[in-house]
C-alpha positions as CSV (number, residue, x, y, z in Angstrom):
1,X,-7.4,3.2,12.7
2,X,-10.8,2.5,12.3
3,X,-12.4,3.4,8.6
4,X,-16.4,4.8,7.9
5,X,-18.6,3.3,5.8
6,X,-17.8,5.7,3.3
7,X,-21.0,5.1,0.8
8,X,-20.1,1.2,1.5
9,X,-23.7,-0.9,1.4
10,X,-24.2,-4.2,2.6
11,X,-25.3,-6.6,0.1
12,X,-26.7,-9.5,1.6
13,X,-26.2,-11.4,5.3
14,X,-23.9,-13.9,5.7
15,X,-26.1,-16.5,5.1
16,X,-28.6,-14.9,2.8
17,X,-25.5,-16.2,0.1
18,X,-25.9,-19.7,-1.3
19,X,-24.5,-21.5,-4.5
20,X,-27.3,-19.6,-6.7
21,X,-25.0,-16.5,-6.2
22,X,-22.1,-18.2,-6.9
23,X,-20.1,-15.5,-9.6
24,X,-21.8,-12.4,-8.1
25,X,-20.0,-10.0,-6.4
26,X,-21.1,-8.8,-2.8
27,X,-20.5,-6.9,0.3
28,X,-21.0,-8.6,3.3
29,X,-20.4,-7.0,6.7
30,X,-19.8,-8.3,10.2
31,X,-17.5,-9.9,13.1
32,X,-14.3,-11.5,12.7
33,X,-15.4,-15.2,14.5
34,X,-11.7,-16.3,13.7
35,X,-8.9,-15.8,11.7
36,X,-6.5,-18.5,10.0
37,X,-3.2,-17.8,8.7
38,X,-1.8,-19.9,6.3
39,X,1.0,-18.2,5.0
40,X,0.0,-16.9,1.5
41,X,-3.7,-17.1,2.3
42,X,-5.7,-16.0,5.0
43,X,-9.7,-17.8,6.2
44,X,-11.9,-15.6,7.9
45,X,-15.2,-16.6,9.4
46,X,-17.4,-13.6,9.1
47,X,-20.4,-13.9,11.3
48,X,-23.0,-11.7,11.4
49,X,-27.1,-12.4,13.1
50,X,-27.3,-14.8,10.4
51,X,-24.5,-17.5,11.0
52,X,-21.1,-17.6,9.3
53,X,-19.8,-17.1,6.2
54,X,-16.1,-17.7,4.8
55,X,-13.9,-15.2,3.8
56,X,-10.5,-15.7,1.5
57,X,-8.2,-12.9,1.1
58,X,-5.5,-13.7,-1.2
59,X,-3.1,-10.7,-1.8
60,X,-3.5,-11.4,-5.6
61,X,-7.1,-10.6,-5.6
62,X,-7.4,-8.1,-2.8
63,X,-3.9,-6.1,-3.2
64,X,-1.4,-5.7,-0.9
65,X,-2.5,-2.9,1.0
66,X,-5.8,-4.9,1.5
67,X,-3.6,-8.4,2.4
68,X,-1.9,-6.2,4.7
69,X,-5.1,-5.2,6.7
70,X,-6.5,-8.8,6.8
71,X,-3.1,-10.0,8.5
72,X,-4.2,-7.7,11.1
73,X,-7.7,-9.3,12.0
74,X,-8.9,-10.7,15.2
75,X,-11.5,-12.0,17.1
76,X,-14.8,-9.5,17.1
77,X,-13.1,-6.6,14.6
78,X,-15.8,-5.8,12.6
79,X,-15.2,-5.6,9.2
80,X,-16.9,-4.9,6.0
81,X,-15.8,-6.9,2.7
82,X,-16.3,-7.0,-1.0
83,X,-15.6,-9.8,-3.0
84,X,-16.6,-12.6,-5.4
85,X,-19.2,-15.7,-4.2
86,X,-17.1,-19.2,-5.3
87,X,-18.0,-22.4,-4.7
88,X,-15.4,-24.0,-1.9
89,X,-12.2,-24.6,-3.2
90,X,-11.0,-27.0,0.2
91,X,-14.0,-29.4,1.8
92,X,-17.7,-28.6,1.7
93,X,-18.8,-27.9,5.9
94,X,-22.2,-29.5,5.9
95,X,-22.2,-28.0,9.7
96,X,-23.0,-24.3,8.2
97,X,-25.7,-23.0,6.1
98,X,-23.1,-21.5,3.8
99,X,-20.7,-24.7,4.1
100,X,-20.7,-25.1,0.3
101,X,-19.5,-21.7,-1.2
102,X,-16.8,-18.8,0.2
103,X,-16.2,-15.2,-0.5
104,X,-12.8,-14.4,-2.2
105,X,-12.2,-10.8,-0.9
106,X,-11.8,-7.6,-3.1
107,X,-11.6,-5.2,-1.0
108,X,-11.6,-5.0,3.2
109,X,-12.4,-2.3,5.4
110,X,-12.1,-2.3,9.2
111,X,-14.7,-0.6,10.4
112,X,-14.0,-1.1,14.2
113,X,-11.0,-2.7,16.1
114,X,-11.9,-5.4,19.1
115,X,-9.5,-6.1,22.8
116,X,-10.0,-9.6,23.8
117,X,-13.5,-10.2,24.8
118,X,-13.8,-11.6,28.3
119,X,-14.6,-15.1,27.2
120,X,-15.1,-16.8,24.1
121,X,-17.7,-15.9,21.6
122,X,-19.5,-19.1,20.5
123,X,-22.3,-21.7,20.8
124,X,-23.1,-23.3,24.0
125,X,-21.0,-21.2,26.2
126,X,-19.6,-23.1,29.7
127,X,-18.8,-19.6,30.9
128,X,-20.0,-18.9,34.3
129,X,-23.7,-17.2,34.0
130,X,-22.6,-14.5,36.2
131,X,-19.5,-13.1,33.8
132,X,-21.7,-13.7,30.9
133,X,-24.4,-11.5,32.1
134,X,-22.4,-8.6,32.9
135,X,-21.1,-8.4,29.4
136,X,-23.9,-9.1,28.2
137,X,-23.7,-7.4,25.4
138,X,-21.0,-10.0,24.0
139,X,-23.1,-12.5,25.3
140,X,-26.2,-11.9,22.9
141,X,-23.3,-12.1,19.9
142,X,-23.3,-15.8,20.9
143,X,-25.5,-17.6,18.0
144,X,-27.8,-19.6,20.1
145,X,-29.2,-16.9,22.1
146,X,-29.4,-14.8,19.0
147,X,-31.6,-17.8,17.6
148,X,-33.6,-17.4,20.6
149,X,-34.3,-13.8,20.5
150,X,-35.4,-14.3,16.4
151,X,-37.6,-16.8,17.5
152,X,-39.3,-14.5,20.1
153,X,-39.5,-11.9,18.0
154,X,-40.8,-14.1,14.8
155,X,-43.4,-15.1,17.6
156,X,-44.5,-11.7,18.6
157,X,-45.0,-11.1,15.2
158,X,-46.8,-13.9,14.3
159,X,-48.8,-12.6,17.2
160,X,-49.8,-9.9,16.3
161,X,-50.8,-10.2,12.7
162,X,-52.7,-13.3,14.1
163,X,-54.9,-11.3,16.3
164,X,-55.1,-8.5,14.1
165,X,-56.9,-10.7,11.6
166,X,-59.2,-11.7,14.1
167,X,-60.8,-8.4,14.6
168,X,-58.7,-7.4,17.7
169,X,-57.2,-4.0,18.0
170,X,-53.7,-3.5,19.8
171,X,-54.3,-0.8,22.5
172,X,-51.9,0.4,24.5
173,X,-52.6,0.9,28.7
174,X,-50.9,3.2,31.4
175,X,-47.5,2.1,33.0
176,X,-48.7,4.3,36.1
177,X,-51.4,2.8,37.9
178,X,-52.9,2.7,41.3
179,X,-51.4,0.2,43.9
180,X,-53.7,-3.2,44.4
181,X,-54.3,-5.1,47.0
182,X,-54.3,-8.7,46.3
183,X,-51.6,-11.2,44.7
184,X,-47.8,-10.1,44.5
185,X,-45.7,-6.9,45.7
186,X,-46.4,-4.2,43.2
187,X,-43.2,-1.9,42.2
188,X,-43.6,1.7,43.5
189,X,-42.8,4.6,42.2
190,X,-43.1,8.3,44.3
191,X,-44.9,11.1,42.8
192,X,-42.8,14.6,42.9
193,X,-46.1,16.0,42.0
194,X,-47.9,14.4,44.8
195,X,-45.6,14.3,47.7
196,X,-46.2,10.9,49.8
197,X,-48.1,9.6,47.2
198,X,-47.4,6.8,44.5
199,X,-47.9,5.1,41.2
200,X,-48.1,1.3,40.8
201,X,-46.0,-0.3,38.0
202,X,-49.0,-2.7,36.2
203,X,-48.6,-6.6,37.6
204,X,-51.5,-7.0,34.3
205,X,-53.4,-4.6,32.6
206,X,-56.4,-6.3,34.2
207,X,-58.5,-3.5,35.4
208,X,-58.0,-1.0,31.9
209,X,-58.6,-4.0,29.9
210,X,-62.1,-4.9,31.6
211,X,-62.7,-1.4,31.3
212,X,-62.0,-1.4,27.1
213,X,-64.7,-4.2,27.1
214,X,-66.5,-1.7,29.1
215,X,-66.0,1.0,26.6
216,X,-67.1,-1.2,23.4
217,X,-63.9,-2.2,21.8
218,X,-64.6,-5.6,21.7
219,X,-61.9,-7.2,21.4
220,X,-57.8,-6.0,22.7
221,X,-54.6,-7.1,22.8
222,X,-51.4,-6.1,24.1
223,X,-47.5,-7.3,24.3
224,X,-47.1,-5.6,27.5
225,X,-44.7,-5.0,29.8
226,X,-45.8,-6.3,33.5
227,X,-44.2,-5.9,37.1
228,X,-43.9,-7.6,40.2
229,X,-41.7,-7.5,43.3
230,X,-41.7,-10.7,43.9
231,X,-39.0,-13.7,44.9
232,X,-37.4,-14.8,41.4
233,X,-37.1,-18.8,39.8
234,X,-35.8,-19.9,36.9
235,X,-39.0,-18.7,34.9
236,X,-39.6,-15.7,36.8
237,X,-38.5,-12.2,36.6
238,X,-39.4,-8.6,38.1
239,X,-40.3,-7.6,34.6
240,X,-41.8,-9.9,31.9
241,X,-44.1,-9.8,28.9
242,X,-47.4,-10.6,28.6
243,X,-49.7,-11.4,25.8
244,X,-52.8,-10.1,27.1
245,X,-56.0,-10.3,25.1
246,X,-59.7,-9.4,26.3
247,X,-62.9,-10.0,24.2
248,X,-66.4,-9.2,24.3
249,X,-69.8,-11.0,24.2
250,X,-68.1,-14.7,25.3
251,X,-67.7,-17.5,27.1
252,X,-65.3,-20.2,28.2
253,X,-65.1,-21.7,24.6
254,X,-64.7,-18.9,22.4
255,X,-61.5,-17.9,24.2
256,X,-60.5,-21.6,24.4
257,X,-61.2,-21.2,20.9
258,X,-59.2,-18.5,19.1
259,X,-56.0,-19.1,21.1
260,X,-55.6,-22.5,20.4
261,X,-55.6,-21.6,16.6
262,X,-53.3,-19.3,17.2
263,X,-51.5,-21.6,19.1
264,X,-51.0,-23.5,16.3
265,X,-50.2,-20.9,14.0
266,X,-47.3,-20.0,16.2
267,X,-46.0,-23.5,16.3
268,X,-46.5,-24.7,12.8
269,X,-44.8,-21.1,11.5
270,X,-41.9,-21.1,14.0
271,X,-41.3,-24.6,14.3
272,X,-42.8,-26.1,11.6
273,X,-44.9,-28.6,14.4
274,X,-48.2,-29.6,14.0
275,X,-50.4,-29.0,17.5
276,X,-53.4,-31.3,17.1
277,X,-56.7,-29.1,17.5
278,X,-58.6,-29.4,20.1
279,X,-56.2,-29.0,23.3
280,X,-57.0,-31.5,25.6
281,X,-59.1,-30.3,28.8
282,X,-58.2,-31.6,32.4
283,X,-60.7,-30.0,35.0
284,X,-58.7,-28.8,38.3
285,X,-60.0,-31.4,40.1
286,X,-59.1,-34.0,37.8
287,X,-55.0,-32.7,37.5
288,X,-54.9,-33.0,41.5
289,X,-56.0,-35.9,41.5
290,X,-54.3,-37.4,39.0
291,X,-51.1,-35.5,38.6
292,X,-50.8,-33.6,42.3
293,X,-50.3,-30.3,40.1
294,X,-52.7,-27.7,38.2
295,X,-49.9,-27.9,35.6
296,X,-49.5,-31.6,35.3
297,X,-46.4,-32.6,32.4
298,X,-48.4,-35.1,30.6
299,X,-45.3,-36.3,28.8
300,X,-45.0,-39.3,30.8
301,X,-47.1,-41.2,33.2
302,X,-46.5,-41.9,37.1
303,X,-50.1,-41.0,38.1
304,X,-51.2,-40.7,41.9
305,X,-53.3,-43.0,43.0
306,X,-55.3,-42.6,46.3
307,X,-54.9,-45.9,48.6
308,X,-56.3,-43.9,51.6
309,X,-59.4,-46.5,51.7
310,X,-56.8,-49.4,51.3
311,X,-54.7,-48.2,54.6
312,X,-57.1,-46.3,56.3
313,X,-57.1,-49.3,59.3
314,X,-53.9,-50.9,58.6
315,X,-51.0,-51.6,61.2
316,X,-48.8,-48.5,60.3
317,X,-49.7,-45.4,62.3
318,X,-48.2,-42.8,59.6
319,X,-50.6,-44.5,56.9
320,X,-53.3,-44.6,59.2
321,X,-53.2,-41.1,60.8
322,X,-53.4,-39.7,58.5
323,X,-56.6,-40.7,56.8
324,X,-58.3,-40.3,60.6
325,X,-57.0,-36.9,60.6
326,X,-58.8,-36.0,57.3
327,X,-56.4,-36.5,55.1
328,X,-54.9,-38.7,52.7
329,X,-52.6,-41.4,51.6
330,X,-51.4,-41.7,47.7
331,X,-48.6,-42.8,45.9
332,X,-46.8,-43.3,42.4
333,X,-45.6,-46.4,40.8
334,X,-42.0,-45.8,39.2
335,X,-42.0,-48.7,36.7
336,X,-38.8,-51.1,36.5
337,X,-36.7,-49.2,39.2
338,X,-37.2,-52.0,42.0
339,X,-32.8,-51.8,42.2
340,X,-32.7,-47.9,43.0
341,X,-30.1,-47.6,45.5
342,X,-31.0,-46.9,49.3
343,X,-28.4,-43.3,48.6
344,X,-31.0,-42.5,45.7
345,X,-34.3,-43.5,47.5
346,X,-33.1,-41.2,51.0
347,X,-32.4,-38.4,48.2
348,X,-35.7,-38.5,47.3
349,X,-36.9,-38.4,50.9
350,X,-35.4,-35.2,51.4
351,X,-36.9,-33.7,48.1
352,X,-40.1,-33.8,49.1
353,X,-39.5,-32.5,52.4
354,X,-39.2,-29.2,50.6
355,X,-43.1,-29.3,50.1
356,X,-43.6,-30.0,53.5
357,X,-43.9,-33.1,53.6
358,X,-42.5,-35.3,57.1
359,X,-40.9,-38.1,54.9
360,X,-41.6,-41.1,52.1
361,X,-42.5,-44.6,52.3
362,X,-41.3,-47.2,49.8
363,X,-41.6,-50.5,48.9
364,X,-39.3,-51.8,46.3
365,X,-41.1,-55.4,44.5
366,X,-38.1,-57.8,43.5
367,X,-37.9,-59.8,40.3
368,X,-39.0,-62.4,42.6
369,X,-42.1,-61.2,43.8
370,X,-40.3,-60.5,47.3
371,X,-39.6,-56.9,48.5
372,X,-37.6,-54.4,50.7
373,X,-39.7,-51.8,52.6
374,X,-39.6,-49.1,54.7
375,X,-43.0,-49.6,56.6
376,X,-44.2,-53.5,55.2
377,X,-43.1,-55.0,58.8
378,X,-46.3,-52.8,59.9
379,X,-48.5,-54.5,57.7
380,X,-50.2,-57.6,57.0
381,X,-49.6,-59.7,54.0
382,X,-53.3,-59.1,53.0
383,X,-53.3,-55.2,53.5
384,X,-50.1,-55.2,51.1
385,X,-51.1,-57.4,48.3
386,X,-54.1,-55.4,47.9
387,X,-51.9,-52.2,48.4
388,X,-49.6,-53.6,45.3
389,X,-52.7,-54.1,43.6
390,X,-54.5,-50.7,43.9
391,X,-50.7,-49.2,42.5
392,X,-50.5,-51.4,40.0
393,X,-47.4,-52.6,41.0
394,X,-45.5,-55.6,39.5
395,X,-42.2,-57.3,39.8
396,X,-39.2,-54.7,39.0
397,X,-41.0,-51.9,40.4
398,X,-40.6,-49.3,43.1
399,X,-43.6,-47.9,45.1
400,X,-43.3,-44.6,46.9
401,X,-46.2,-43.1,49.1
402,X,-47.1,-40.1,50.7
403,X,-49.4,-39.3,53.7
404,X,-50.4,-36.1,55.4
405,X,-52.9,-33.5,54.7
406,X,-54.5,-33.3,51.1
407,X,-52.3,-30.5,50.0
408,X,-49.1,-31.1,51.3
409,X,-49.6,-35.1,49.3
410,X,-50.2,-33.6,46.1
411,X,-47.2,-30.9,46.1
412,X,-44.8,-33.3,47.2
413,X,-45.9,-36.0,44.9
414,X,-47.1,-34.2,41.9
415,X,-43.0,-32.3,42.6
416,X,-41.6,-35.9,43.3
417,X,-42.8,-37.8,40.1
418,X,-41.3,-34.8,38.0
419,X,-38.2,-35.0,40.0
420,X,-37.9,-38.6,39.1
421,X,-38.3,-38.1,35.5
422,X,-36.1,-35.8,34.8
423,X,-33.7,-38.1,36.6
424,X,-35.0,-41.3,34.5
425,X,-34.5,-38.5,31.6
426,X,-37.8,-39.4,30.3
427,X,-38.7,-35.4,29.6
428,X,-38.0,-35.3,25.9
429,X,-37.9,-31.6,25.2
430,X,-38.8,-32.7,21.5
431,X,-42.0,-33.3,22.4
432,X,-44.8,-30.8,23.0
433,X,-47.5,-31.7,25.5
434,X,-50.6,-28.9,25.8
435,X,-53.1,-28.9,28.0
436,X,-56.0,-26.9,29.1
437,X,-56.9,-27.0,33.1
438,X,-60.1,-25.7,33.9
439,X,-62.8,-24.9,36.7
440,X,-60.2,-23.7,39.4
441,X,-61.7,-23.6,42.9
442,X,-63.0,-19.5,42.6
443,X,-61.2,-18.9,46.1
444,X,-58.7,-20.3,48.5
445,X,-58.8,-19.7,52.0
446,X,-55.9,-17.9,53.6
447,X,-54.9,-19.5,57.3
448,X,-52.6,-16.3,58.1
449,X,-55.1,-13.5,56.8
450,X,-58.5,-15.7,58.7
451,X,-60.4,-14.9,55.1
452,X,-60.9,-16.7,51.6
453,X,-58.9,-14.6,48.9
454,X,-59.3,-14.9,45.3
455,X,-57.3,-18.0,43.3
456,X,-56.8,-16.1,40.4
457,X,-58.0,-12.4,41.0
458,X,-61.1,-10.9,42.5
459,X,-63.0,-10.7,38.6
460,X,-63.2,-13.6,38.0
461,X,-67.1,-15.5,37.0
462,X,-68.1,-18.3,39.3
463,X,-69.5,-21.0,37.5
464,X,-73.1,-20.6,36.7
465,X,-74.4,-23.6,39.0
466,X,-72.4,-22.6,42.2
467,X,-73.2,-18.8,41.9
468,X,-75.7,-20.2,45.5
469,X,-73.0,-21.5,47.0
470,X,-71.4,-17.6,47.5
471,X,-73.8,-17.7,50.4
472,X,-73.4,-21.2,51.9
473,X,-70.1,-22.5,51.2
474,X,-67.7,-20.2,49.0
475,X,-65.0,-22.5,49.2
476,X,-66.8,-25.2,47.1
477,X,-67.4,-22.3,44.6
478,X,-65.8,-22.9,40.5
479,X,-64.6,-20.3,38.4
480,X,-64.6,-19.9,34.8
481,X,-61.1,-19.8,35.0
482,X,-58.6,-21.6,32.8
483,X,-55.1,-22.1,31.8
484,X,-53.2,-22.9,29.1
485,X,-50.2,-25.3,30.3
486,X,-47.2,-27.1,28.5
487,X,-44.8,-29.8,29.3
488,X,-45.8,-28.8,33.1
489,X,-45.1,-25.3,32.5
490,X,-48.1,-22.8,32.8
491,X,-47.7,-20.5,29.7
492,X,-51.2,-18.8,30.6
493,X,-54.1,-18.5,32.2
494,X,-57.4,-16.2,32.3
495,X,-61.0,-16.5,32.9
496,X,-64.6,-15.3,32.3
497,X,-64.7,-11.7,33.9
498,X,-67.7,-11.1,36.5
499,X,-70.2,-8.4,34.4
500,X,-73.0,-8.2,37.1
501,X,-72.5,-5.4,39.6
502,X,-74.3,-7.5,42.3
503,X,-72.0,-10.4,41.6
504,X,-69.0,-8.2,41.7
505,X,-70.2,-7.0,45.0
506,X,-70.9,-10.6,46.6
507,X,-67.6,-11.1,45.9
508,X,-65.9,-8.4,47.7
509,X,-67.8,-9.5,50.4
510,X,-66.7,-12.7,50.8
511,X,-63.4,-11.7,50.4
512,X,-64.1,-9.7,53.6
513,X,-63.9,-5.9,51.6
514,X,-66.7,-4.1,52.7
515,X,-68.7,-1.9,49.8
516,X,-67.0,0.9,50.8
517,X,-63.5,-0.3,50.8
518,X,-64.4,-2.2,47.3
519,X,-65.3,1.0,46.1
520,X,-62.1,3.1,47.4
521,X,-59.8,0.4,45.1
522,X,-62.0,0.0,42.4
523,X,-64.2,2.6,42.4
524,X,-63.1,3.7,38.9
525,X,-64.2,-0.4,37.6
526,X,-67.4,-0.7,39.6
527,X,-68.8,2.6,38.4
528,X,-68.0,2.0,34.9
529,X,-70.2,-1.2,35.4
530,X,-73.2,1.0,35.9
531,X,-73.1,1.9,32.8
532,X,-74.0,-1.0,30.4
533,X,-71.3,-3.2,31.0
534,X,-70.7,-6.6,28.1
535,X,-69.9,-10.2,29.1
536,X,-66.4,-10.6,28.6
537,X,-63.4,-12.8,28.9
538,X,-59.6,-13.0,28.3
539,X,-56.5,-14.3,28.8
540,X,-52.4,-13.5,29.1
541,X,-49.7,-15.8,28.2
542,X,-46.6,-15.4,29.4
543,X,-44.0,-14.7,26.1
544,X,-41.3,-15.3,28.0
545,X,-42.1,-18.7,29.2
546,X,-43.9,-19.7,26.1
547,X,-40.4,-19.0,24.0
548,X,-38.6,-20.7,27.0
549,X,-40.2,-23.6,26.1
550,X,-40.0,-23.5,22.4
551,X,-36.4,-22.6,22.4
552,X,-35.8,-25.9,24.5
553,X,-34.3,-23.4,27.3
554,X,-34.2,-24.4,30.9
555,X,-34.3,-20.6,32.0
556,X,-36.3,-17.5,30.8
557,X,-32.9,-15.4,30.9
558,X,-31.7,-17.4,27.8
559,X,-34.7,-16.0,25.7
560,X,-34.7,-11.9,27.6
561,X,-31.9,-9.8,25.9
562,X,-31.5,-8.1,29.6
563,X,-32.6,-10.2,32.0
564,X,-32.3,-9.7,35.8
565,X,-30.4,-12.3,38.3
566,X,-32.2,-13.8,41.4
567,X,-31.8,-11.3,43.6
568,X,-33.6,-8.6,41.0
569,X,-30.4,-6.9,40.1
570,X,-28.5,-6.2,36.5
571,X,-25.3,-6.7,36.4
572,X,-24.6,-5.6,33.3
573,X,-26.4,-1.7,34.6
574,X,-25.9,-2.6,38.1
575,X,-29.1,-1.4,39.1
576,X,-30.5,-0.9,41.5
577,X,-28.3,1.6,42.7
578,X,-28.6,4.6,45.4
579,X,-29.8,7.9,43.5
580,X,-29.1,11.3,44.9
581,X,-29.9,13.3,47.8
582,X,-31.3,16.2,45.2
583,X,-33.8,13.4,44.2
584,X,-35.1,11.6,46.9
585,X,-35.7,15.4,48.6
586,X,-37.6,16.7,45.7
587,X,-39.2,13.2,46.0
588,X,-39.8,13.7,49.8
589,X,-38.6,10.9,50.8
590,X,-35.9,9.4,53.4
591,X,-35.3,6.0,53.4
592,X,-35.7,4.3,56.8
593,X,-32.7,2.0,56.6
594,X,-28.9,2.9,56.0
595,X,-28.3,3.4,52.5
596,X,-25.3,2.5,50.8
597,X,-24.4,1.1,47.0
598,X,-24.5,-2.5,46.6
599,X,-22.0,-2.6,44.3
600,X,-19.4,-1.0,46.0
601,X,-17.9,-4.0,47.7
């Protein structure tokens, strides 16, 4: 039977002990990680949040009734124990923090009694994802995710006192909003009040943080919960948390500014890593070029280069087609791996289909300066010399090449030379690689919708010298947009916000809103602007991704304490789940589709 607490009070954590206390007595508390038997004495490994302590309950020390209770122990009983802090009386365990010392027990009490978890509690779990997520709750015992959710809480923290100390002020923004129009799904949600009408569950805070600017609080911030119904990948989920920031009276530089020092408060504090100051800057231009990505992992090399001049006339139609047809030919030089099997090579081909690509040209460069091709036959020996030249290439190495339209080449290569590096295993998740990418095109044109739409959203400042081109050629047009990237992960991105009303209306009309239907979704914004309005700026990390990527985690679920599977589901809650016919009536509404409970089969 399980006992109270009884005016009990914990001590210290497991591994808050250390040789220093060695003679005190304690009262640590916790769960049973295992428990040994040795006929005479019994070895428990107590482990609480902070790691593991050991435990020795003689029946000498701890009476019989006590002895009696410890021969009952197992895995995940939680227990609270007195005792005495001794220095190890078998081998020192240089594998825990507390490896050195041991508790000899006094007194025990059980505080709660455990069945058999599911599956083993402990580092590193090879339990299937699926079983650890609906028990979660056991799950987050296990000590590396409980690491991970420290760490993301030490880097909120951090955070927060960080910006505090800047001058910005944490303000809090509505959960119900208005539906918009551009960028991802927005999550619904019915108004009883307002039958047939709906909130919007905030995608950003975007428009109530340009409108504190507008209301002269300077500078905001925000660890926010944002929304959106949208297909999930590994570093993606329905709900996530943002660390949004907006300040007043800037420009590209100031924000660049204040969050690569905190940046680097974040790392040295957490991680005890130095990021050199400045971040490096990459224009957009520059990454696709270069890298075929606007969030290029600079961690290793394999750049693009552009042979389109080289093969533009050549004997092999695919190279040359595709230059007449406006487009371009590039390839990346994978150093030393000449001898990659024809099974790996094809593997490959098919990778980069995924981007859309129609297939992959190679030309493997033997030790003795022949080679084994897929298209060379096409070619003269005076168009491929100086194609080997152009890459670079050398004997040992292995040339592959791309050819279509500009940005079909850069997503299958910039995705291919990543691909290939993880297989060469040359991402060292020791290192951390930042980089800033700036002057995104302003707006993108949409082939299904006939109209440009916004790259990042429709606020966003062109740069100063194309503000003309609105007029003549808005898909030339920069913005004052930038992100903050790592190891080829984006971990944020914002821009300078467009102040001027008649900026803010050229912009709607280019995206093909007219004034009056700019005004019906943002009529709230665009009147505020009227009324003395500040140059501003911000910026929104995603926390999620950020701790992803200092945890050394291949998934954002590893670093959530909830997190969703791919199809948007818990399975821990099993929600979403069918609600009742008293609700959805007083809601006013009837779904369109046959309802029943996914979980049910």
């Amino acid at each position: 039977m399980a006992e109270t607490m009884k005016g009990l009070h914990r001590s210290h954590r497991c591994t808050e002990l250390s040789n220093k206390n060695i003679g005190e007595t304690v009262t640590v508390m916790g769960w049973v990680q295992k428990s040994r038997n040795k006929g005479g004495i019994i070895f428990v490994d107590l482990r609480d949040r902070s790691g593991i302590l050991q435990i020795i309950f003689e029946e000498n020390d701890c009476g019989t009734e006590n002895f009696q209770k410890a021969e009952k122990l197992r895995s995940e009983y939680v227990i609270a124990v007195t005792g005495r802090v001794e220095a190890r009386s078998g081998a020192v365990n240089p594998n825990l923090l507390t490896g050195d010392i041991e508790v000899r027990a006094m007194a025990l009490r059980i505080l709660s009694e455990a069945e058999t978890p599911p599956f083993p509690i402990e580092e590193g779990s090879k339990t299937k994802e699926e079983l650890r997520l609906k028990y979660r709750y056991l799950d987050l015992r296990r000590p590396d995710l409980q690491r991970n959710l420290i760490l993301r809480s030490k880097v909120a923290t951090i955070t927060r006192q960080f910006l505090a100390d800047e001058g910005f002020l944490e303000i809090e923004t509505p959960v119900l909003t208005k539906s918009t129009p551009e960028g991802a799904r927005d999550y619904l949600v019915p108004s009883r009040v307002h039958p047939g009408n709906f909130y919007a569950l905030p995608q950003s805070p975007q428009l109530f943080k340009q409108l504190l600017m507008c209301a002269g609080y300077d500078r905001y911030f925000q660890i926010v919960k944002c929304f959106r119904d949208e297909d999930l990948r590994a570093d993606r989920q329905p709900e996530f948390t943002q660390i949004d920031m907006e300040l007043s009276f800037v420009d590209v530089d100031d924000v660049i500014d204040v969050n690569e020092r905190l940046l680097h408060k974040i790392f040295k504090e957490c991680l005890d890593i130095e990021i050199p100051l400045p971040i490096q800057r990459m224009t957009y231009k520059e990454a696709m070029e270069r890298f075929g990505s606007d969030k290029p992992d600079i961690r290793f090399g394999m750049e693009l280069k552009n042979v389109s001049d080289i093969v533009a006339n050549c004997g092999f139609g695919v190279f040359a087609n595709a230059v007449a047809n406006g487009g371009s030919v590039r390839g990346i030089n994978v150093e030393g791996q000449a001898g990659m099997p024809r099974k790996k090579i094809d593997a490959l081909v098919d990778f980069v289909k995924d981007y859309g690509a129609k297939g992959l040209a190679y030309l493997a460069i033997d030790e003795d300066g022949s080679y084994k091709s897929s298209f060379a036959k096409f070619m003269t020996e005076e168009e491929l010399a100086a194609l080997i030249k152009a890459m670079g290439g050398k004997a040992g190495d292995l040339l592959l090449f791309a050819a279509d339209e500009d940005e079909i080449v850069f997503a299958s290569l910039g995705g291919l030379r990543v691909e290939i590096a993880k297989n060469l295993g040359l991402l060292n998740k020791d290192e951390y690689k930042f980089l800033w990418i700036t002057e995104f095109p302003l707006l993108e044109y949409s082939k299904e919708e006939g109209r440009y739409v916004a790259k990042h959203h429709p606020f966003t400042m062109p740069m100063d010298e194309d503000l003309p081109l609105l007029d003549t050629d808005p898909g030339k047009v920069r913005a004052k947009a930038y992100d903050i990237t790592l190891n080829g992960t984006e971990i944020g991105g914002g821009s300078v916000r467009i102040y001027q009303s008649e900026v803010q209306e050229k912009m709607f009309e280019v995206l093909g809103f007219s004034k009056e239907a700019a005004y019906e979704r943002f009529g709230f914004l665009l009147n505020a602007f009227k009324y003395g309005v500040p140059p501003h700026a911000g910026l929104a990390y995603g926390l999620d991704r950020l701790v992803m990527l200092m945890a050394k985690e291949d998934s954002i679920r590893d670093v959530i304490a909830f997190p969703k599977v791919k199809d948007a589901s818990c399975l821990m809650t099993e929600a979403p789940n069918i609600v009742d016919d008293k609700q959805l009536k007083e809601l006013g509404i009837a779904p369109t589709v046959e309802v029943s409970n996914i979980w049910s089969s």
